[in-house]
N, C-alpha and C positions, 0 to 999 in steps of 0.2 A: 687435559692430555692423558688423562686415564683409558684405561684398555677394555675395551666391553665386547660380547658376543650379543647377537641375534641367533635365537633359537627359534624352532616353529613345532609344536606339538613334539617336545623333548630332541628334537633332534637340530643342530647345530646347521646355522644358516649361513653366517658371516664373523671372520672377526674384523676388530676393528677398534677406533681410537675417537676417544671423543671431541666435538670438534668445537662444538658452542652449546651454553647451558643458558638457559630463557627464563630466571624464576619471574611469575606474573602472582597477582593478588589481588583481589578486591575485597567489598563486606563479608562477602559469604564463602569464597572460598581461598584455596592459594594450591601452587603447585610450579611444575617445572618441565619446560620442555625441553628434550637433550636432542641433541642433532649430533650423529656419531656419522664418522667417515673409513673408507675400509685403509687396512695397513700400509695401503701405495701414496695416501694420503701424502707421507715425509718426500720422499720421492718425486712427489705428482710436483709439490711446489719447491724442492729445492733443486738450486743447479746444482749438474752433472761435475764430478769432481773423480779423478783419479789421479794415483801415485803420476809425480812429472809430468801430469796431464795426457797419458797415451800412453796406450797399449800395445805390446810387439806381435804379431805372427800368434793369433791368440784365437781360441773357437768362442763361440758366442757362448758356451756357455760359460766359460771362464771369464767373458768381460760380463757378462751379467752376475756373475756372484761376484764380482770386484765393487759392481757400479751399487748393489742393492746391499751387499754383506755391513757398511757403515749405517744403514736403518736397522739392520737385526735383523733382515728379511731373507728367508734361507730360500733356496732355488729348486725345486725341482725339476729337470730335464726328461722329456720323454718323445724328445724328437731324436731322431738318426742327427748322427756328423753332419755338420755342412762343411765347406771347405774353411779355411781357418784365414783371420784378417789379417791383413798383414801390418796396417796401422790402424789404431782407434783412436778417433779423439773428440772431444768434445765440442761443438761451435760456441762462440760466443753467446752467451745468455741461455744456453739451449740447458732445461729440466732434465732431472736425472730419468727420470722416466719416458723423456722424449727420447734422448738417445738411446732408451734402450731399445721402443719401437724402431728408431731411425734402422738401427741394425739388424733388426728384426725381419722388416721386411725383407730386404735385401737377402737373409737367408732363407725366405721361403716358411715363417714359421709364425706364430704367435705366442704373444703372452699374457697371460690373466694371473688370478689370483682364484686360491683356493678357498672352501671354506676354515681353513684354519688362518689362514695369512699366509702361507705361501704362496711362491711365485713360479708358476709352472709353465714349460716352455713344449707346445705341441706343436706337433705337424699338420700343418694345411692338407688336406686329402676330400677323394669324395669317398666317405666310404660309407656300408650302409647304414640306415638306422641300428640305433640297437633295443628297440620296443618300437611296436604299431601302434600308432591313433587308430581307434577303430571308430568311426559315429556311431552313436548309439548305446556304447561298450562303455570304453574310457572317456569317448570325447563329447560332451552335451551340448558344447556350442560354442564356436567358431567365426572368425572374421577375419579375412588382411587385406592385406595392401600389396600390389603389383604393379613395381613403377620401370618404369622403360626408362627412364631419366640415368638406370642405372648401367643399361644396357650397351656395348659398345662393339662393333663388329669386327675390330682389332685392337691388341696392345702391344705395343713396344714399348721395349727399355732401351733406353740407350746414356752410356756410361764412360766411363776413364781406368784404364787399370796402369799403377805406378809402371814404366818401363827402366832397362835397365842396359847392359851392354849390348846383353844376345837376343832383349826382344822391345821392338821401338817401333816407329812410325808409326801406320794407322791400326795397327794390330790391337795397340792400346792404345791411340786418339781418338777411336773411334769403334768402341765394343757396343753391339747390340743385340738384341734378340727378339723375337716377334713371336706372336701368336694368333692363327686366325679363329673369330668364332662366331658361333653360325646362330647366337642368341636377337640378334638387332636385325628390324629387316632392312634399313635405311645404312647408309653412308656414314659411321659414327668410330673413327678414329682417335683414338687416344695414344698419345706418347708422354713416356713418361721419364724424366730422369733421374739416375738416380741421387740418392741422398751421400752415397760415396764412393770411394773407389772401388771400382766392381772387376770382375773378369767375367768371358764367358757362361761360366757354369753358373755365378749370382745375374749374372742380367737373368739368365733363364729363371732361374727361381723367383727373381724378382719380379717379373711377367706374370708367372701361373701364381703367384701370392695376390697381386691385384687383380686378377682375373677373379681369383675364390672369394675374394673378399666383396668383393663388386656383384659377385653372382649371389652369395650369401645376403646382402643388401637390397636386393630388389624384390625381395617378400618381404614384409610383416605378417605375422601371426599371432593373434590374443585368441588364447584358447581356454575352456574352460574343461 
């Protein structure tokens, strides 16, 4: 359970925590292989736990330094506001680190991990490179993968938002939001629900998040 970095030609790769130690031996030699995992590790396998189990009218980034702050795992934020939850809470058996994607999506955002251990919350965008592959230059040799499997000619979200005296019926029985796109040549509808209670402005974001994400996904690239 000790805490190790990955460095690469003096510069700092990953931190992280180690997770299983292999000491091996024979006649002639002996030694040890370590198998280290990165900081989300506590996270990744334990459940989701908060104070009375749920959080009130809260931004995502306040329920993520709630959900990650009992691992020591500090938060860096570097998305704009989304709109703020009005209840969080945990599902049965659901991983700290699930829930925190679960909510994630839903705001339109992601989250990773830094090379120090931090947990850093960015915005989905297209925006542009910030260096060129040049062939020949930087790039010496190249390969991917282009899969249509990932491709879909529409997404919907469709969702639930808590109602209350002054807004009811289908306003919040029935919140959705669409997206058309013009990537699949074929017929390839996908609907998706959400993971919680949304209103208009998260269906939408919750839409262009699986769109990016799904559009990000249908390359690979090994480059050398």
């Amino acid at each position: 359970d000790d805490q190790c970095t990955l460095t690469y030609d003096g510069l700092l790769v990953a931190t992280g925590i180690v997770d299983s130690v292999q000491p091996a031996f024979d006649a002639e030699t002996h030694g040890a292989q370590v198998a280290c995992r990165s900081m989300t590790r506590n996270p990744i396998d334990s459940s989701a736990e908060l104070p009375d189990q749920e959080a009130r009218n809260v931004s995502f980034e306040d329920l993520t330094n709630k959900l990650l702050a009992p691992y020591g795992i500090p938060v860096k934020n570097e998305a704009a506001a989304g709109p703020m939850i009005d209840v969080a809470r945990p599902l049965v058996g659901e991983k700290t680190q699930q829930m925190v994607e679960r909510y994630a999506r839903s705001q339109g955002v992601l989250v990773h991990e830094d090379e120090t251990g931090k947990a850093r919350i960015r915005q989905i965008g297209n925006a542009a490179p910030v260096a060129a592959l040049v062939e020949g230059v930087n790039l010496y040799r190249g390969r991917s993968t282009i899969k249509a499997n990932k491709k879909h000619s529409s997404i919907e979200t469709h969702g639930q938002e808590p109602g209350n005296d002054n807004k009811f019926g289908d306003p919040v029985a029935q919140v959705e939001a669409k997206t058309q796109l013009n990537d699949a040549k074929w017929h390839r509808p996908l609907h998706v629900y959400a993971e919680s209670a949304i209103n208009k402005d998260l269906a939408k974001m919750r839409t262009d998040w699986e769109a990016a994400i799904r559009g990000g996904e249908a390359i690979d690239a090994n480059i050398t």
